[in-house]
C-alpha positions in Angstrom: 126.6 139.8 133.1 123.0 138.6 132.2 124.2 139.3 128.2 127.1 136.1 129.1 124.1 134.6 130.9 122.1 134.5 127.8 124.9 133.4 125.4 125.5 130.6 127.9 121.8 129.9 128.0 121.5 129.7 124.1 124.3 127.8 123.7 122.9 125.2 125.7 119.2 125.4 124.1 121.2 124.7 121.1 122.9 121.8 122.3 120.1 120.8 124.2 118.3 120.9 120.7 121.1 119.3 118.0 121.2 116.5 120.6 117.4 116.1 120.2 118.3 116.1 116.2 120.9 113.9 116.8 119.2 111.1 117.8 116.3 111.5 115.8 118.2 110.8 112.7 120.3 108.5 114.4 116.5 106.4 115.1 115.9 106.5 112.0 119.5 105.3 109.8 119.0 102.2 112.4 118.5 99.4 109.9 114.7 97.9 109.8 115.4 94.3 109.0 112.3 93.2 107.2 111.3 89.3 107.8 113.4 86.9 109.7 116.7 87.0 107.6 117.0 90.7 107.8 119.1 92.3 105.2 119.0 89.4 103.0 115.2 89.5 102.9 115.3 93.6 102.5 117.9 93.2 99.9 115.5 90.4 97.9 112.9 92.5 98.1 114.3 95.4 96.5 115.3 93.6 94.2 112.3 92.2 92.9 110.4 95.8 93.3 113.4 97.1 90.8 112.7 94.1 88.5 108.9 95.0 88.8 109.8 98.6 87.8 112.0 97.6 84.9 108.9 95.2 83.3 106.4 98.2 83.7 108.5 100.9 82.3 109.2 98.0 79.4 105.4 97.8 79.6 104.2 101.4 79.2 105.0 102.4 75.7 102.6 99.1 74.7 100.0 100.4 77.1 99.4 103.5 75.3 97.3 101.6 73.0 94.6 102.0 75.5 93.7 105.5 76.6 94.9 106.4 80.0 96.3 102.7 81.1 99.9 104.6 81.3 98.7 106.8 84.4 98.1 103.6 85.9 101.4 102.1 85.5 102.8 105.7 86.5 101.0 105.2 89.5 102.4 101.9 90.2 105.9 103.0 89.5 105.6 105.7 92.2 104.1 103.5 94.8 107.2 101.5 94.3 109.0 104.1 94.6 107.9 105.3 97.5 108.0 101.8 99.3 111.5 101.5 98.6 112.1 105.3 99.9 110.2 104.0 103.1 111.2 100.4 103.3 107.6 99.5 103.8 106.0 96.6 101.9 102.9 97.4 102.1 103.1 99.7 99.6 104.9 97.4 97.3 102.0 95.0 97.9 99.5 97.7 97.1 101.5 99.3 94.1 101.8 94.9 92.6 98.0 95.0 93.2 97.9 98.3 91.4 99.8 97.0 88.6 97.8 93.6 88.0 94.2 95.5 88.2 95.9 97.9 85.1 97.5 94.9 83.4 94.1 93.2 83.7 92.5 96.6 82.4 94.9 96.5 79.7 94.3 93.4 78.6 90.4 93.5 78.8 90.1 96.2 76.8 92.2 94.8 74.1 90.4 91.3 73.8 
């Protein structure tokens, strides 16, 4: 008896437990609308952050003129990435910032 008792019990910790799962993920494939349009505005946004990626991998062959200026493009290219992973904009705003001050480096150190 107390061997069904402890099936009966682990079958619902389990369930107790894939629930908990369940509506963890479920939390989290809930759409974040960014901005007042929603979609729309998250769709924009991404892509403008691919457009930014396509002109800095166009970008970083040129840049190897200057020693080391490609690790900052690489940089940028994964803080994009990763704001697009996350749907967060702060990192796209920190990853354009990124990408200006190695532009800027860039182009200081070839004038």
């Amino acid at each position: 008896m107390s061997a069904l008792y402890e099936v009966l019990l682990s079958r619902k910790l389990l369930s107790i437990i894939f629930e908990a799962i369940e509506r963890i993920v479920s939390a989290q494939r809930q759409p974040q609308g960014v901005g007042l349009s929603g979609k729309v505005c998250q769709r924009t946004g991404t892509c403008l952050v691919a457009l930014f990626c396509f002109l800095i991998a166009l970008a970083m062959p040129l840049m190897e003129v200057v020693p080391f200026s490609a690790n900052g493009a690489g940089l940028a290219l994964m803080m994009f990435g990763l704001s697009l992973m996350a749907n967060d904009g702060l990192w796209a705003l920190l990853a354009l910032i990124l990408t200006g001050g190695t532009v800027g480096g860039v182009a200081y150190a070839l004038l």
